[in-house]
N, C-alpha and C positions, 0 to 999 in steps of 0.2 A: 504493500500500500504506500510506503515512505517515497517507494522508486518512482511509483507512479505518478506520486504528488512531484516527484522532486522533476518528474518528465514535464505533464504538465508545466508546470511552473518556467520549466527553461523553452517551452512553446510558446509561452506566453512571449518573453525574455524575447527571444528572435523575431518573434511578428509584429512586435509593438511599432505602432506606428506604421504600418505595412498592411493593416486588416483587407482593407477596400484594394489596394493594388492584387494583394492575393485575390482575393474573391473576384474580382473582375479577369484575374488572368486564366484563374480556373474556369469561370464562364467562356469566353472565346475557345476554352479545352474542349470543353464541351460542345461549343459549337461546329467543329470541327468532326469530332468523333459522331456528330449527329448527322452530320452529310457524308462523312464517307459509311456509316451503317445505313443509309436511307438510298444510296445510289452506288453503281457499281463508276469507276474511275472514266469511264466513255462519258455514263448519263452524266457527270460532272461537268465535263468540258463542255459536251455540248448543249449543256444546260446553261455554261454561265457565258458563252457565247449570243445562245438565245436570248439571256438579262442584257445584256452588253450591246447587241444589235439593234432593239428591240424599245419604242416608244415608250415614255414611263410616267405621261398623263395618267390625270387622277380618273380614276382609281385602276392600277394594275396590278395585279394579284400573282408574286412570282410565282408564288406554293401553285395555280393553275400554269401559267407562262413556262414552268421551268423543273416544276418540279419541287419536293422536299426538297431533297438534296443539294439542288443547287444554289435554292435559297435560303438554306443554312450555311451554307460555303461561302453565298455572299455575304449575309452577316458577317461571319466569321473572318472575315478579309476586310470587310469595312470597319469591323470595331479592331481590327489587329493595327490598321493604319493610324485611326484615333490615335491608339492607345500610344505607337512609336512616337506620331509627334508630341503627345502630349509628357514623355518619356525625356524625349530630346531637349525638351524646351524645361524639363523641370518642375513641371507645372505639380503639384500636392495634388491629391485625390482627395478632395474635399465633396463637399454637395454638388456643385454646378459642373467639375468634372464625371459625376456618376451623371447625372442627368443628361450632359455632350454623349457619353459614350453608349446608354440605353437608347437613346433616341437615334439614337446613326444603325446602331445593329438591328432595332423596331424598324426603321425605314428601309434598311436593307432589306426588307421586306418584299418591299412595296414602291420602287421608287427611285432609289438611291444603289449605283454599282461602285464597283472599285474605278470606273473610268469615270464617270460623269460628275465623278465631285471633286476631280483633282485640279481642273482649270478654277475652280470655284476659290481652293484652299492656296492655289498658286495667287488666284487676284488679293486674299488678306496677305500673305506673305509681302508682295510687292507694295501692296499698301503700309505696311509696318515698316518695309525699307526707307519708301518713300518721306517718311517720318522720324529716320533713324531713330527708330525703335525695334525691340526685341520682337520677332514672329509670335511670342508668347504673350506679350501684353493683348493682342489682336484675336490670339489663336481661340479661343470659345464662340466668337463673333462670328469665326471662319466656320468652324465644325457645325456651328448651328444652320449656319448660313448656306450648306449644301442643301439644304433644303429646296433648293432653287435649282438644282442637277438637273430635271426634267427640261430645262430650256436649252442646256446643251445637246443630250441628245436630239430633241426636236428640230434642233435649227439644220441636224443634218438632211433632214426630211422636209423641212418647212420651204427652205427659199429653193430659188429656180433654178442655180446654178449648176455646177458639175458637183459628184459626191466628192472630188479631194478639195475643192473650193470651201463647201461647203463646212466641210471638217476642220478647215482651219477656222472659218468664220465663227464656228460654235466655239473653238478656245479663246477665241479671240471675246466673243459675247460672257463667257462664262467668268476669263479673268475681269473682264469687266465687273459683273454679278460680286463676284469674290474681294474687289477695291471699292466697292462703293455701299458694300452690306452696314462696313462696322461703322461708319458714323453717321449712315440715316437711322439705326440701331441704338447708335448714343443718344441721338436724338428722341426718339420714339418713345424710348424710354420714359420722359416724364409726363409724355401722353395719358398715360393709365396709371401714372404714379405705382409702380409696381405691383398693380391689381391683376396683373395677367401675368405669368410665370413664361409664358410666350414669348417676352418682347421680339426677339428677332423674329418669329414667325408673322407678327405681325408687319413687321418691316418689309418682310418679303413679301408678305401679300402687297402692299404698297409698291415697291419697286417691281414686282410680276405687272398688276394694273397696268403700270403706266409703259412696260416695253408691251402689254400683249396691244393695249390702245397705239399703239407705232406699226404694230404687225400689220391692224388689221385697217390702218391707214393707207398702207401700202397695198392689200389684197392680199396679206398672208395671215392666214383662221388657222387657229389651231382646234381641237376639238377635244372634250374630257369625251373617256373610254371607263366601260365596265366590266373589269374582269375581275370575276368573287368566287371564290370559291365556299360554298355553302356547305350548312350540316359540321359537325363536329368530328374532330381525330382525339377519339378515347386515351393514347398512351401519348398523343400530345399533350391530353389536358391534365391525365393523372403526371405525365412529366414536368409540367408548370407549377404544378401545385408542390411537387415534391422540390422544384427548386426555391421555389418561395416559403416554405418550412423552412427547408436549411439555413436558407436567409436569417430567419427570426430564431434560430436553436444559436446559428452561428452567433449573433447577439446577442443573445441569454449568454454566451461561453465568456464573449470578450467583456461583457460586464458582470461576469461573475453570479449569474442567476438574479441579479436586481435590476427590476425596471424602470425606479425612479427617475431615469431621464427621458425614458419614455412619456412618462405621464409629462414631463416638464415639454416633451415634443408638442402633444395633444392641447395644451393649452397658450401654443401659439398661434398668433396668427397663417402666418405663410408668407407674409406678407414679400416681394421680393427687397432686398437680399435677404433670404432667409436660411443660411448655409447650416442645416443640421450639425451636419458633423463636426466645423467648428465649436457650436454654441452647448451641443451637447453628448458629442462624440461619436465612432464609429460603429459603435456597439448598437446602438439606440435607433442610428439613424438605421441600420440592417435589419433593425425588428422594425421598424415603421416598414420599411420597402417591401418586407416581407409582406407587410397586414394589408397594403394597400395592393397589393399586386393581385394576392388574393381575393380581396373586395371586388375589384376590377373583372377578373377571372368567373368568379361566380354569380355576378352579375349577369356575364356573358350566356352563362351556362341557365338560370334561372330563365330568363327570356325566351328562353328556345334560339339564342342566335347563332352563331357562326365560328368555327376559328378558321377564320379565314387569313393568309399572310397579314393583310395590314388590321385584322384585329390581334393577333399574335401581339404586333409589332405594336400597335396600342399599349397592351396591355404591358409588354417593356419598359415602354418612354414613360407609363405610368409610375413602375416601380423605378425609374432614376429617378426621377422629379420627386418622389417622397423620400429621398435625403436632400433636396434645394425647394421647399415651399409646403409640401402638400403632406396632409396626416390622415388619418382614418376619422377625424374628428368634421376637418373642416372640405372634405371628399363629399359625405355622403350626402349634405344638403343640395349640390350642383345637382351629383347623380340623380339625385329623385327627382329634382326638378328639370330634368330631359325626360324622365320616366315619364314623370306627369304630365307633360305636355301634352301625349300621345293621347290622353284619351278629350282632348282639347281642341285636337288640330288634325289635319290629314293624312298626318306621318304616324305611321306604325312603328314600333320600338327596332323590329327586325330589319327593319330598311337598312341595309348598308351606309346610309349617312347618318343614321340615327344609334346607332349603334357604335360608331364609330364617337359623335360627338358626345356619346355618355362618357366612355372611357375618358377622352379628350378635356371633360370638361374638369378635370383636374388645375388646366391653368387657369381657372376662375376659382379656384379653392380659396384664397387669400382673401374673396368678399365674401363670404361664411365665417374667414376665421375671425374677421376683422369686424364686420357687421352683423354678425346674429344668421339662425338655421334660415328664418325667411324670407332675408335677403339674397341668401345661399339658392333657395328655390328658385327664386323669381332669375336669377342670372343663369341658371341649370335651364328653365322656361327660354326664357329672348335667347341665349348659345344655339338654342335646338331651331328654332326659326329662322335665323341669320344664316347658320351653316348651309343652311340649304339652298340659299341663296347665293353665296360667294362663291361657289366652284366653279361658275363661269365665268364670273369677271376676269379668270384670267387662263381660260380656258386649258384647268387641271394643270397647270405650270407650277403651280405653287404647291406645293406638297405641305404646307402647317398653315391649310386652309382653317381647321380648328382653329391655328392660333391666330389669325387677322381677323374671324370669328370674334376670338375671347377678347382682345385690344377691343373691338367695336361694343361689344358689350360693356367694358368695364368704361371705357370713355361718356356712356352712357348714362350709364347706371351711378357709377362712384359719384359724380357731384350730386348728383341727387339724395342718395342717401348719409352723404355727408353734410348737408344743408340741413334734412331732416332729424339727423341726428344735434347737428349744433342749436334747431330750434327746442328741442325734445328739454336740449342739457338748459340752456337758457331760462325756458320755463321752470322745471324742478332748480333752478339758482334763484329764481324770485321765490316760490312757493315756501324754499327753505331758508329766503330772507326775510318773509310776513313773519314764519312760526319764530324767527329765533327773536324778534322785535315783538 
């Protein structure tokens, strides 16, 4: 028993401060071992050929396009490249790097290949030259900002010219995309005063708008596509669940079986910058990701919906973001409030965009944490209406259509009920000036 403790103990001793790199490096393991068990080494290649060739307007479903396997291999190659630069640059593994690197291997899904986000991450790179500054002050900007990927592939298929023309024109459009994300991003920012966990999503919706409005000046449409793969993969979803267990046991380990930082999670806001792992460590924030991932998960499954690639890839970007904003606390008032829309409105829960913007509506978590569960509803309500909306303004270009969704929501919303909140406090300030007089 003494050896064991004394093991323990020197486990601890070596991972300290290394939790989240581990565990994220064990995941990419896993994602790896999941594509080469799901396809033989042919179906890979020309699976991820097909992802690589192949349009990646919203909504494209690699798990139909390609295959398991190959889009596990894509994850697995896109969060591997995250993870180098974010390695290179030195960047800590704090909250907003688990949230970069969930959300790039979720969209690797659905979206995002090892080709189509490299002009994107080359445009912040040259942009941070440009400023002599470090690629790493820029580099989350960047990683988020592939989001926008889909426009490079497209431009090989969009304009009229020859395909090697054409192919440069897309690096050319993409480094573009990638120098001009991070400071309309900075900007954007105090749009929604960090009411949206989104901000660059939302930027992107912004800067998609205004090149697909240039397209379609010229005569070139681009058009969103539906490819879903419906009904449920059983030893996917008992897979998911057992990784999101380990998650939250792994946290009970690193905190020693106490979850008082947890509760100290649950009774934040979210508000952005809301970097768990700083504020209340690694341990804590892996049981939140854990609980929330799960929430998301079963959700899915309760509805009769889908795992489809980019509900998979949802349900991901869900568990990074709950170490940077979002908790089981201040999640589930959005969620219901997309739930309840449905029996309100013409959208059914199962819709692929409805479905989508439950998971999603995690970056509106911070007006739940911040304002109360009914406020929480009513932003879960408007999210699920708007989304439905926006995926042509920029015709499926934008991939964190959710998140130019959640900006317009909280732009919305937030002064409002910050007005009514200041009138609320104002009043109970007189009533409790009468009684003390």
């Amino acid at each position: 028993m003494e050896n064991q403790k004394s093991y323990l103990q020197r486990l601890r001793e070596k991972t300290d401060g290394k939790e989240l790199l581990l565990f994220t490096l064990t995941t990419n393991v896993l994602l790896y071992l999941m594509a080469f068990f799901s396809a033989t080494p042919k179906q890979l290649v020309q699976g991820m050929i097909q992802i690589i060739v192949s349009r990646d307007a919203l909504i494209t479903d690699y798990f139909v396009l390609a295959g398991y396997g190959a889009a596990f291999l894509n994850a697995a190659l896109v969060m591997s490249v995250c993870k180098i630069l974010l390695l290179v640059e030195k960047i800590p593994f704090t909250g907003p790097t688990m949230a970069v690197l969930y959300i790039n291997a979720g969209y690797a899904l659905w979206g995002k290949n090892i080709v189509n986000i490299v002009p994107i991450l080359l445009g912040t790179f040259l942009y941070a030259k440009l400023h002599h500054m470090r690629f790493g002050r820029y580099i989350y900007m960047g990683l988020f900002g592939t989001g926008l990927a889909p426009f490079v592939t497209e431009i090989i298929y969009l304009l009229p010219f020859s395909k090697p023309v054409n192919f440069v024109l897309a690096i050319v459009v993409g480094i573009f995309l990638g120098f001009v994300i991070s400071p309309l991003s900075m900007h954007t920012a105090s749009m929604h005063m960090g009411y949206n966990l989104f901000n660059v999503g939302f930027s992107a919706g912004l800067l998609a708008f205004v090149l697909v409005c240039l397209f379609r000046a010229f005569g070139l449409q681009s058009q969103s596509v539906l490819i879903w793969q419906e009904g449920v993969s059983h030893p996917l979803a008992v897979g998911m669940y057992v990784y999101f267990v380990i998650a939250v046991l792994m946290g009970l380990w690193i905190n020693r079986g106490k979850i008082d930082k947890l509760i100290s999670i649950v009774h934040r806001p979210g508000r952005a910058v809301s970097d768990f792992v700083l504020m209340d460590g690694p341990g804590a924030s892996l049981m939140n990701m854990g609980l929330v991932g799960i929430i998301g998960l079963t959700y899915i499954l309760l509805i009769g919906g889908d795992l489809s690639g980019p509900v998979v890839g949802a349900v991901w970007m869900s568990f990074g973001f709950a170490a940077f904003g979002v908790h089981v606390k201040n999640y589930w008032p959005v969620l219901l409030g997309v739930y309840a829309f449905s029996f309100f409105s013409q959208y059914d829960v199962t819709m692929p965009g409805i479905q989508l913007a439950a998971i999603f509506a995690v970056g509106l978590a911070p007006i739940a944490g911040q304002f109360g569960v009914l406020q929480g509803v009513l932003a879960g309500m408007l999210h699920s209406a708007i989304v439905m909306c926006t995926a042509d303004m920029y015709g499926g270009l934008n991939l964190y259509n959710n998140g130019f969704s959640a900006g317009c929501v909280a732009i919305f919303m937030v002064p409002v009920f910050e007005s009514f909140m200041k009138q609320f406090e104002n009043r109970r300030q007189k009533k409790r000036g009468r009684r003390d007089s």
